[in-house]
N, C-alpha and C positions, 0 to 999 in steps of 0.2 A: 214376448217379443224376442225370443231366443233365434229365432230367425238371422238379424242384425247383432245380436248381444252377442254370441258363445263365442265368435274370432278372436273376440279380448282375449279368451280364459283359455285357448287351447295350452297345453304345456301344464295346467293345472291339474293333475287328475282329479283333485277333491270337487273343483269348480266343473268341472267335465261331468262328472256326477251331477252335483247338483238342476243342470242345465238339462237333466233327462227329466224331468219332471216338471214341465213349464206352468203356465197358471193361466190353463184354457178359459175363454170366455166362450157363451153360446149366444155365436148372434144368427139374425134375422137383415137379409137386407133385400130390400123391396125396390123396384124401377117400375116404369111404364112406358109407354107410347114408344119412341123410337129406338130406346135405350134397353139393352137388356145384356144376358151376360154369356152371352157365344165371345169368338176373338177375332171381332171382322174389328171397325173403328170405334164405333159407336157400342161396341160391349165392353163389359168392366172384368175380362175373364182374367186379367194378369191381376187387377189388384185384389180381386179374390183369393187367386193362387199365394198371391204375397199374405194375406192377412192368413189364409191356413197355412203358410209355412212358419208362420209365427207364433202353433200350435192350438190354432180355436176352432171351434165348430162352425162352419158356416153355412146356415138354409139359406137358398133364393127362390126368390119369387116375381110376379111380374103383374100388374095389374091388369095386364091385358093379354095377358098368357106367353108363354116364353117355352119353346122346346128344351133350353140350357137350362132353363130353373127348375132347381132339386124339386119345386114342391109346385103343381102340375097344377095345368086353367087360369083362372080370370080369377086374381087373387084379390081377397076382402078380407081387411082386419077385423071385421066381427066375427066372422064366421071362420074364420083362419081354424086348420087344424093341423099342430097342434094348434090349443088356442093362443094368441098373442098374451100371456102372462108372465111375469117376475119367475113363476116355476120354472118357466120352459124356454125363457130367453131371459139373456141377461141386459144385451141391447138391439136397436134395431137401427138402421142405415137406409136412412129416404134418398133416393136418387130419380128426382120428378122431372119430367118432360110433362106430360100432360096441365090442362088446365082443369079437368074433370074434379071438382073437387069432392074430400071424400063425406060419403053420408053420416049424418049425425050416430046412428049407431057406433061407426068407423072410428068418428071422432072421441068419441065418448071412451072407448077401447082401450084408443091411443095414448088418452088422456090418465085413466086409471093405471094406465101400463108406467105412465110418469110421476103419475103422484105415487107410486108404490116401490120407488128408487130405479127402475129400469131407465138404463143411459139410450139418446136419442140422438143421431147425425143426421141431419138435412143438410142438401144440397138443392140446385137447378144451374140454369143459364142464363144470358140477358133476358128481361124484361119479367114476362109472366112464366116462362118457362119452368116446370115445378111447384105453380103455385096450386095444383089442387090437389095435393099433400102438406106441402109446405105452408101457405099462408091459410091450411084449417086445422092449425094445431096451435094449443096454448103457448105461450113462449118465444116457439120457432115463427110461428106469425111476424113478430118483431121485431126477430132477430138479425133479420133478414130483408133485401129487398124485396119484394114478391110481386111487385107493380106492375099492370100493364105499360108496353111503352106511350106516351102519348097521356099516360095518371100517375107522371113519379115514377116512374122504371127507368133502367137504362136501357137506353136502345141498342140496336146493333148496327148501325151502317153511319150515326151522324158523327160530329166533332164530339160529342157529348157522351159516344159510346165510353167504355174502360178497355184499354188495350194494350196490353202486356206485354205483345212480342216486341222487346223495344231492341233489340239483335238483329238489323238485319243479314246477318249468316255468313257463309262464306265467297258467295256471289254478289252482297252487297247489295242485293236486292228484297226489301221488303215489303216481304209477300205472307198471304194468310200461311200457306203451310208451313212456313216460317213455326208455328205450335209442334208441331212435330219434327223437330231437327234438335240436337242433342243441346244446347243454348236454352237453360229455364228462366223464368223471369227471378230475379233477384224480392225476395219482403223483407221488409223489415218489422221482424218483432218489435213488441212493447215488451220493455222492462219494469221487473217490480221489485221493492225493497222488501228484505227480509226482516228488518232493524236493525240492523247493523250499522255503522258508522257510514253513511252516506259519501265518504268521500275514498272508500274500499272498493275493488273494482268486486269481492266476492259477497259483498251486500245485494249484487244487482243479478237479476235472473229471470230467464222468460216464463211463461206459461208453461205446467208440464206436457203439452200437446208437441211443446216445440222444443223441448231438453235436447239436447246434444251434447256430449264430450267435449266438441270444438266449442262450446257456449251457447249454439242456439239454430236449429233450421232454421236454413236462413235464403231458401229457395223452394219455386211451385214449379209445375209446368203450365206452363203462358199460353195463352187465348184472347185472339181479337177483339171479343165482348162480351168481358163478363159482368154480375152484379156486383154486389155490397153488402157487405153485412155491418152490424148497424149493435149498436150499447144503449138503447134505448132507458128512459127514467121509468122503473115499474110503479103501475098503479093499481089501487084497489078494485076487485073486480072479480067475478068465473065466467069461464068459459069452457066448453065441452062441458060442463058439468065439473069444473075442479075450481079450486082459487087459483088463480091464473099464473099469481107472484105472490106468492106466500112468503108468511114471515119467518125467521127462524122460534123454533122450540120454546119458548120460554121470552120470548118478543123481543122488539129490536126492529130497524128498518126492514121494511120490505128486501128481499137478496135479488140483485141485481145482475143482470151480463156484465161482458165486456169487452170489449174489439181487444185481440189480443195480438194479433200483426195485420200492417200496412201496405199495400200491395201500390206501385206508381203506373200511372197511365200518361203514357206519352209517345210520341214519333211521328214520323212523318208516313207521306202517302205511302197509302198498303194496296199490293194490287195481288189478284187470285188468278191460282195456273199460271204464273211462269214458271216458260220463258215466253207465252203466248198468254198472256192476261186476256183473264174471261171475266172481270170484275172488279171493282173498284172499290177503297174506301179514304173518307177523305183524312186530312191527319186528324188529331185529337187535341181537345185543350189539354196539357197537360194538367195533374192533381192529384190526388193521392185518394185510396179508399179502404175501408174496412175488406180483409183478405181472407179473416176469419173471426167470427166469434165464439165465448164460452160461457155456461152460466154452469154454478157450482151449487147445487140445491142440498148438498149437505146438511144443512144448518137445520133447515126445514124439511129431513127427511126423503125432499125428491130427487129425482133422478137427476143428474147431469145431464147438458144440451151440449155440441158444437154446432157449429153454421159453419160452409165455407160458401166464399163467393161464386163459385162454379162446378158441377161434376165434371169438365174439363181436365180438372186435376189430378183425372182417377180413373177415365178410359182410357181405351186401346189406342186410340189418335194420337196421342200426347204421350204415352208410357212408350211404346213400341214403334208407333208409324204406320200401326195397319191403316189400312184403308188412304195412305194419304201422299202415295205415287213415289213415281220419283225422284229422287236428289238430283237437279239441275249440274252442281258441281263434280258429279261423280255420275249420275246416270245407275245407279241402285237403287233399292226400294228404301225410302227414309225409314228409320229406325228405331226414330224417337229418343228416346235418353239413355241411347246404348251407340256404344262406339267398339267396331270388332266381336259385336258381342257380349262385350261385358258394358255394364251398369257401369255410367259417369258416378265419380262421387258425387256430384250433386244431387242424382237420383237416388245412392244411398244416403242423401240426408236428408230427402223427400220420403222413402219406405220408414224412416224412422218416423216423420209425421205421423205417417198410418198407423202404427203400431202405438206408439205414444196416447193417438186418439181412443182405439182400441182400450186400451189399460186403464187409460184416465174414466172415462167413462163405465164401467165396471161398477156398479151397484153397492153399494156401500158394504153392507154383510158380505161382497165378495171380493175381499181386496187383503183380506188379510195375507195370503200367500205371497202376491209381489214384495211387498216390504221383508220377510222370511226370504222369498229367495236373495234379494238382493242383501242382506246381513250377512245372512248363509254364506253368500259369494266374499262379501269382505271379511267374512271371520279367517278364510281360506286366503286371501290376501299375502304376497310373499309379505309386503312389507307390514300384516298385523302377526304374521309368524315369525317375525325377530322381535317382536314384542315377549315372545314367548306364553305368550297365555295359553291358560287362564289364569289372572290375577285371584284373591279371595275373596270371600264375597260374605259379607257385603266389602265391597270396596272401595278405600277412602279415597277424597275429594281430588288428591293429587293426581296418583296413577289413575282415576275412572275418568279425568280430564285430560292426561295424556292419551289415553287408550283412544277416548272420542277424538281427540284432535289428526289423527292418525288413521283412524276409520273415516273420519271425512274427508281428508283428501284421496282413500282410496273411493271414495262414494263419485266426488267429484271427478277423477279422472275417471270413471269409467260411465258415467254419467249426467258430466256437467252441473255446472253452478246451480245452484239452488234445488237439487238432489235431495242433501241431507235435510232442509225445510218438509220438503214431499212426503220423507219417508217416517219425519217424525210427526207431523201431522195424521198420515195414514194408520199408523200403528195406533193412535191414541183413538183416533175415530171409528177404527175399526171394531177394536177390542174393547172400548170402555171401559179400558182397565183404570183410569183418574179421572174423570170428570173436572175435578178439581184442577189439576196438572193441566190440564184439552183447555180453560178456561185462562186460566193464567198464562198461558201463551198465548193465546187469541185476545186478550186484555193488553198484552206487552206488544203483539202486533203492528206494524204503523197503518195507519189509514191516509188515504190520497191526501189528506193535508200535510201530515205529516212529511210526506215523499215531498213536498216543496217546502219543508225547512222548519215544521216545527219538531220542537225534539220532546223526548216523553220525560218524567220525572225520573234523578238519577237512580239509580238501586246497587243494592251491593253483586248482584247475579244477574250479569246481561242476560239478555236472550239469548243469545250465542251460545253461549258456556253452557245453560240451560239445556238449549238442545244438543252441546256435546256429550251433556252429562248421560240424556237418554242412551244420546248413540254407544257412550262407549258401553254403558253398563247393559246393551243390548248382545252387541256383539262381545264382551267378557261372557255373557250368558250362556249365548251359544258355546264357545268354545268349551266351557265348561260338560254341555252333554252333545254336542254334536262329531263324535271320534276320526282319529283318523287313523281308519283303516278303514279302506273302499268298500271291503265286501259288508263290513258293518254300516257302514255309512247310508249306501243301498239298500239293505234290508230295511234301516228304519224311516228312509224316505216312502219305501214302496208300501211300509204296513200303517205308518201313522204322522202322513208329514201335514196333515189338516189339524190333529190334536198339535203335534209340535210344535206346529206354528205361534197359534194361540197361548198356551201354556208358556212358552221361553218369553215371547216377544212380552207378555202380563209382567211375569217375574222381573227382566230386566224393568222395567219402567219401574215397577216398586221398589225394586234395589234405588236404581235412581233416584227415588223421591227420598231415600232414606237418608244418600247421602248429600244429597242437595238440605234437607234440615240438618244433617250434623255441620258442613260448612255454614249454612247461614247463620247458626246457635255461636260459634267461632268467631265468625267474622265478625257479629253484632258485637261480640263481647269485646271485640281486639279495637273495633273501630271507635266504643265508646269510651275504652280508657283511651286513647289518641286526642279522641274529640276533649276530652278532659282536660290533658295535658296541655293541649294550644288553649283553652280556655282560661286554664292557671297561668301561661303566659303571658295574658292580657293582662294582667291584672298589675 
């Protein structure tokens, strides 16, 4: 996502460096019926352009054939060539119009494509729209609304639609194109606890889809009628041929979604083409709906899902304004989420969605590089280069806990709260460097009861600390072989920053575990002459 990322680091050279060697992903993104990815309204050619500016591979295709898509005809995931596998893509992005849905082969594909860790994005529009991709896949089936209107869908024209544009503009008239005018609908994420002291404003953090610097994406582009995505209770079961919601590794509940922001439907009468309305909608009940959801198949090996509530959010209608006339107040072509030309910040907090989605989703064996670069980036850090490191190593409890406390607010400023949670999770799941370590932090984790007030047993090594210990003795690691001097720096990115990666990011973690037993060996011992002492006092 170097794309939105490098404006931090310019002025850095070391971080400037870094930044030439992003952490490509190879995706697949598939449409149909009226959607495809030319740059009239109804094509997705700018958010393509965004996600390869972010340094990824991206094939298109169309299931009904598409001139724009890289990979030519009336496309089938069975037959797809190359084939739709883990080798050859790492994720795939549904964007369904059609109802057609697809043949058991197709499914079967898809399916294997997911049980085999390969990440999956589905989309559509109100009602059934997208559902013959979308609701014949394991998972996303559920994730999602997929209904026709009139069986549980939402519709598009009644009070009961979901409608976003709740701006209406600068003529004060709302109206459908009102979607394409530089005013995005406001969501609200879900937060979640990391363990921390519950009444810390850096305990609380959105989904990584939705990280931000400022705390959290916290805007879409808005459309008259969209669906819902949905956190449904997993049940026992296959479909396509796979277990639908598997359990994690070694047992445990079934792994579950979860609506991770909140999109609001409300306003009053919307009317279409003005200043001469060709159409009408009447208002809506206001209420709130699922905007997107996420399911984390880690545990159990599979692939990561999102669901968003509309592809609305991610064509040319809504991003730019093609196809959508125009501007009544000015008499220019609407523009969509550019003013002058340049991207509203609200749309660079929405490109970061994209990207965010992109990374999160990333196949488990292939995620080790993000966590590297982003270390990498804080090891270079002005303020972890007054630190003066490299400390020695193995490094005791004090300075390896300064060092982490110090790397995580460079983490956090340049990638928002609950950052340093992501990045120590990834490291340990990637690498399997502790099992042990990946275990007892996911033990120490709260779970949704806990996030309404019960607390976990006390310990002498929060969780916090825990994972500052990883962070600092990660980035002391680097600093220790990663040089600075550019032309050295470059050479060993360009010859071996895949073994690097692996090898440093291992190392630190076991430095850490080393000194996380010699402080707890200490602490056990200081606490129990104390406990002693107030004991002799009773007496």
């Amino acid at each position: 996502m170097h794309l939105i990322d490098i404006s931090q680091f310019a002025g850095n050279r070391f971080t400037e460096i870094l930044w030439r060697f992003p952490c490509p992903q190879k995706i697949l993104m598939v449409t149909d019926g009226s959607l495809g990815f030319g740059t009239g309204g109804f094509g997705l050619s700018e958010f393509v352009s965004l996600v390869q500016g972010g340094g990824h591979a991206v094939s298109t295709a169309h299931r009904n054939g598409d001139i724009n898509a890289t990979i030519s005809g009336n496309f089938k995931f069975d037959t797809a060539a190359p084939a739709l596998t883990t080798a050859n893509y790492d994720q795939i992005w549904l964007f369904g119009f059609n109802a057609t849905a697809l043949t058991a082969p197709e499914q079967a594909t898809v399916a294997q494509f997911m049980q085999s860790g390969g990440g999956v994005f589905a989309t559509g529009d109100h009602a059934s729209l997208g559902a013959g991709m979308g609701a014949n896949l394991p998972r996303i089936r559920s994730m999602r609304n997929w209904k026709a209107e009139g069986s549980g869908g939402i519709p598009m024209a009644t009070p009961f639609r979901h409608d976003t544009v709740l701006d209406p503009g600068a003529d004060n008239v709302k109206q459908f194109e009102d979607q394409s005018n530089a005013i995005p609908q406001r969501i609200f994420p879900v937060f979640f606890s990391n363990g921390g002291d519950q009444f810390v404003a850096s305990t609380w953090s959105v989904h990584p889809v939705l990280r931000h610097p400022s705390g959290a994406v916290d805007f879409l582009p808005d459309h008259p009628h969209e669906s819902e995505c949905l956190a449904p209770a997993p049940v026992a079961g296959n479909f396509a041929g796979v277990v639908e919601w598997p359990a994690p590794i070694g047992g445990g509940a079934l792994l579950a979604p979860e609506v991770v922001a909140v999109s609001v439907s409300a306003g009053r009468f919307i009317v279409s083409g003005a200043p001469t309305p060709t159409g009408t909608k009447p208002p809506v009940k206001p209420r709130c709906f699922g905007a997107i959801s996420a399911y984390d198949g880690d545990a159990a090996n599979a692939g990561r899902i999102v669901c968003d509530a509309t592809w609305h959010h991610f064509i040319n209608i809504n991003l730019n304004g093609s196809g959508a006339g125009l501007d009544p107040t000015t008499s220019l072509p609407r523009a969509g989420l550019y003013i002058g030309g340049v991207a509203t910040p609200e749309y660079l907090k929405i490109q970061r969605y994209y990207l965010n989605t992109v990374r999160w989703l990333a196949p488990r064996n292939r995620r080790t590089c993000w966590p590297f670069l982003q270390l990498a980036t804080v090891r270079f850090d002005f303020e972890i280069a007054e630190l003066r490191l490299p400390d020695p190593h193995p490094c005791p409890w004090d300075p390896l806990l300064r060092i982490g406390r110090v790397a995580e607010d460079a983490v956090t400023r340049h990638w928002g709260f609950g950052a340093m949670e992501e990045i120590i999770d990834a490291i340990l799941t990637t690498t399997d460097s502790s099992p042990a370590l990946a275990h007892l932090l996911k033990t120490q984790q709260p779970t949704a009861a806990d996030e309404k007030g019960t607390q976990h047993e006390p310990t002498l090594l929060p969780l916090q600390n825990m994972r500052r210990a990883i962070l600092g003795s990660v980035v002391n690691q680097l600093a220790h072989h990663l040089p600075e001097d550019e032309e050295k720096l470059t050479d060993m990115l360009q010859e071996r920053q895949g073994e690097l990666a692996g090898k440093l990011l291992m190392e630190g973690i076991h430095n850490a575990e080393q000194a996380m037993g010699d402080y707890l060996q200490q602490a056990l011992k200081h606490t129990t002459a104390i406990a002693k002492t107030l004991h002799a006092g009773k007496k």
